[in-house]
N, C-alpha and C positions, 0 to 999 in steps of 0.2 A: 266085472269087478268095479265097484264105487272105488273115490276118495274124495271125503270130504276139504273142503278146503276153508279152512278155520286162520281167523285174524286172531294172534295172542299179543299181549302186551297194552291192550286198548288201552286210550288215552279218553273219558267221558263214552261215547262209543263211536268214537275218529277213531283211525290210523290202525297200528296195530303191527304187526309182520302176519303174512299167510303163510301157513304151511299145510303141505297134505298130509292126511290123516289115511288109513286104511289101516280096516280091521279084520285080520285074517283068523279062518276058523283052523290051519295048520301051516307050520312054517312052508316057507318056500325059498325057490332058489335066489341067494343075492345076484344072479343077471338078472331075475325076473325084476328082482325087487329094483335093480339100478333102470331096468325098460320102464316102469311105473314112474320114478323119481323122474327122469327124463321126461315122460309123457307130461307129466304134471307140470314142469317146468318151474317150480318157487325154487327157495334155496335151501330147502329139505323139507321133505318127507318122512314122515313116521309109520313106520311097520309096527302092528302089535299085535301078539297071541294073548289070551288072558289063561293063565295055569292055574288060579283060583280066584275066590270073592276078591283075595288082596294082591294078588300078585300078576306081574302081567312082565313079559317080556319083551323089550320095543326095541328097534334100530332103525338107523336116521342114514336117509342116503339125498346129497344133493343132487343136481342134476349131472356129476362127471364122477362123483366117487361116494364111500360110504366115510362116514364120522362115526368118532366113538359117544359123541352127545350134543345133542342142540336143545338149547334151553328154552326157546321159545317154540318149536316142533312140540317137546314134552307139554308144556302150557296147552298147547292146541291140542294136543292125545287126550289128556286128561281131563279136560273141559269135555271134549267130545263122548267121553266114555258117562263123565257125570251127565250131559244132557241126554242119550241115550238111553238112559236106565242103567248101564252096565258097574257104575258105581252111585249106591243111593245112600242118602243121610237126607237127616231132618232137625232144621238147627243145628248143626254141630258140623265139627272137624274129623273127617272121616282121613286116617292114615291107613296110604297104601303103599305099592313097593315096584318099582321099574327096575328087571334088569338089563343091564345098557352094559356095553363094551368100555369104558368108565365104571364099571362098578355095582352092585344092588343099592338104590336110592331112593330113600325114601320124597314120601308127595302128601301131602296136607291137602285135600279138597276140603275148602268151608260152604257148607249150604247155607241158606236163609230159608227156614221154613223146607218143603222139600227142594228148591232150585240150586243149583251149583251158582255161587259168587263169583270164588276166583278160585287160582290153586296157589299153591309156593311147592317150588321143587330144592328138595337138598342137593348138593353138590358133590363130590369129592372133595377130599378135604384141600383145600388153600395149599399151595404149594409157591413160594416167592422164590424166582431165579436171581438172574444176575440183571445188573441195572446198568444200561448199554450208555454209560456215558459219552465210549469213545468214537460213538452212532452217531450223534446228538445232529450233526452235522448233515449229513448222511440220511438222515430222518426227515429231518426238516424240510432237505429238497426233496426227499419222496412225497411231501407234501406242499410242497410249491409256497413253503412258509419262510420265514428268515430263523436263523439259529435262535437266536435273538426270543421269537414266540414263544418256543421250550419250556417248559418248567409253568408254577405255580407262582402267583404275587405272593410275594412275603413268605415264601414255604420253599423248602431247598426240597429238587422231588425231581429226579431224572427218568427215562425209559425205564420199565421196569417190565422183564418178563413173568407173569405169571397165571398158575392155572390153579383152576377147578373141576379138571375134565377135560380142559382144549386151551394149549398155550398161545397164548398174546402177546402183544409187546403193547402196555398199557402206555401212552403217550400223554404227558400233560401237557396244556397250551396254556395260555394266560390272561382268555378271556371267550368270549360266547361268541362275539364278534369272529377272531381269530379264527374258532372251531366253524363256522357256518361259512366261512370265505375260504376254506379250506380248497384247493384244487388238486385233486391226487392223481400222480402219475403210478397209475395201476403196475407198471412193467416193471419199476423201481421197487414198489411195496412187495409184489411176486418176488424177487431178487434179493430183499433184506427179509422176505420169511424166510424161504429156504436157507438162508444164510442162516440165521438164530434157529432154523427146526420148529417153529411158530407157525400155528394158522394164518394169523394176520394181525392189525393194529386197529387196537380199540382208542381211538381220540377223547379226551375229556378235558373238562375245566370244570370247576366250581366262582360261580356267577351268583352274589347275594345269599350264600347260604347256599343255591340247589346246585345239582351236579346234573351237567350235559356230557351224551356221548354221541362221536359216529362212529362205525363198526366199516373197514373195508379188509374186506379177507379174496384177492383174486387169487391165490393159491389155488384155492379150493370152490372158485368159478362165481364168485359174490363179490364184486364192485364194491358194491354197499347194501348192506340193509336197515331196515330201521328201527332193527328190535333184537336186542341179544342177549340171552338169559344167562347162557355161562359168561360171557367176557364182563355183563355186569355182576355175576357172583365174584369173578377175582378182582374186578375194579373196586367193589365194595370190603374185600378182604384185604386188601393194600390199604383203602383208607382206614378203614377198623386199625391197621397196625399201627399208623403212620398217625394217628389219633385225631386224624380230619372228621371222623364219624364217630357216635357212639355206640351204633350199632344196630340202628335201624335208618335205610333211605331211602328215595324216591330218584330214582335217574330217568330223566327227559331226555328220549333218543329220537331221530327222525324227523327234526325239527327242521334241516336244511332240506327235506326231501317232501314236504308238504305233507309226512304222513309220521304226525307228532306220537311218540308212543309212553306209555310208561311203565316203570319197571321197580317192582317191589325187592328193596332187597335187606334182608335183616342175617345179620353175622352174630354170632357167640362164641365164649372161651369153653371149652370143657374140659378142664385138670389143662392138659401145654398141647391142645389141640384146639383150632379155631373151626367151628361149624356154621357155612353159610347156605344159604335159602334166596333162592332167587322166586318173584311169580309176578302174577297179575291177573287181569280180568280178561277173557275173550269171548268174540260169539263164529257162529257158521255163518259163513258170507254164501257159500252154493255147494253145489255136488257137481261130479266129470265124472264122465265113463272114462275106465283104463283097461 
């Protein structure tokens, strides 16, 4: 058995996040599937059956457990299936449909001419929890910062859990600087996710207009990564609300890690429901036997 190993989120064609990609011709067992994730070693893996032209069934397992969605795995699935041949268009917006333990979701591949450009994946829908004021503290030194960092210039904006598929503790600092001098005590952040029921924490600021994030999730065996498609769908759903954004953005993640990524993310109202779209561009960096 192959699995391709696909960079999503590229930044010009730097960086990216890697994930494994395998395309299977019938399901199989989740040990097999967690022995594969393992072999591969990134910070998830995508499993997919395709059930027709538009629908395909995927599951995301890191290398110690499975998740119900990885936004940047899907970015790499889908890219791989459009260069592949498995999903074709020609000029246009081909919608297709992922079903994920998170939900059936929809995916926008745009071509140019016949090649796949990029994808945008929908999300589930925006879901805002409780805003961990009384963390604040607590947070701070899980990140080796002063209380002090916390928050937004000129914007009142505390911790804030929320999801799209996979809950976070969205954390605002107060400048680029702040976020990139970050030092995380891994064992602290493990201890305040379980605490909140959260994956992990998604770090951001907005710096001149653009929004920076770092993603550390060691819960779920990821340090850090440099490219996160759901935490930046709910990162973008809180600004959408919070009316820092109008509803289309660009978040620059991976900037501390030498492997700059970027991440498309456009949110909408529909009737008292908010629909967000995370994506980007990626290419195949190699293939591994598993």
């Amino acid at each position: 058995m192959e699995a391709a190993i696909v960079k999503s989120f590229t930044h010009g064609s730097r960086g990216g996040n890697g994930a494994g990609v395998v395309i299977l011709n019938e399901h199989i067992t989740d040990e097999k599937k967690q022995e594969i994730a393992s072999k591969v070693g990134l910070s998830e893996t995508a499993f997919i059956v395709k059930k027709n032209e538009n629908e395909f069934d995927v599951s995301f397992f890191t290398p110690v457990c499975e998740v119900d969605l990885c936004g940047h795995a899907t970015i790499a699935a889908f890219y791989y299936l459009g260069k592949i041949g498995q999903i074709k268009g020609n000029n246009e917006i081909k919608t297709v449909y992922q079903n994920t333990k998170a939900g059936r979701l929809k995916i926008e591949v745009t071509f140019e001419k016949e090649e796949i450009d990029y994808v945008l994946m929908q999300q589930s829908e925006p879901c805002i929890y409780d805003e961990l004021k009384e963390q604040v503290k607590q947070i701070a030194d899980s990140l080796s910062i002063d209380e002090a960092s916390i928050g937004l210039n000129n914007y009142e904006i505390s911790p804030t859990i929320v999801s799209t598929g996979l809950k976070d503790i969205l954390v605002p600092v107060k400048s680029r600087k702040i976020l990139n001098n970050i030092t995380a005590n891994y064992r602290l952040i493990e201890d305040i996710s379980y605490e909140n029921d959260v994956v992990g924490y998604h770090v951001y600021t907005i710096d001149e207009g653009h929004v920076y994030a770092r993603n550390f999730a060691p819960k779920v065996g990821i340090d850090e990564e440099c490219a996160t498609g759901t935490s930046n769908g709910a990162l973008g759903s809180l600004l959408y609300i919070k009316g820092l954004i109008s509803g289309q953005t660009e978040v620059i993640q991976g900037e501390s890690m030498n492997e700059k990524s970027l991440i498309y993310v456009k949110v909408n109202r529909k009737k008292d429901m908010l629909d967000a779209y995370v994506g980007g561009k990626a290419f195949i960096e190699r293939y591994m036997e598993v």
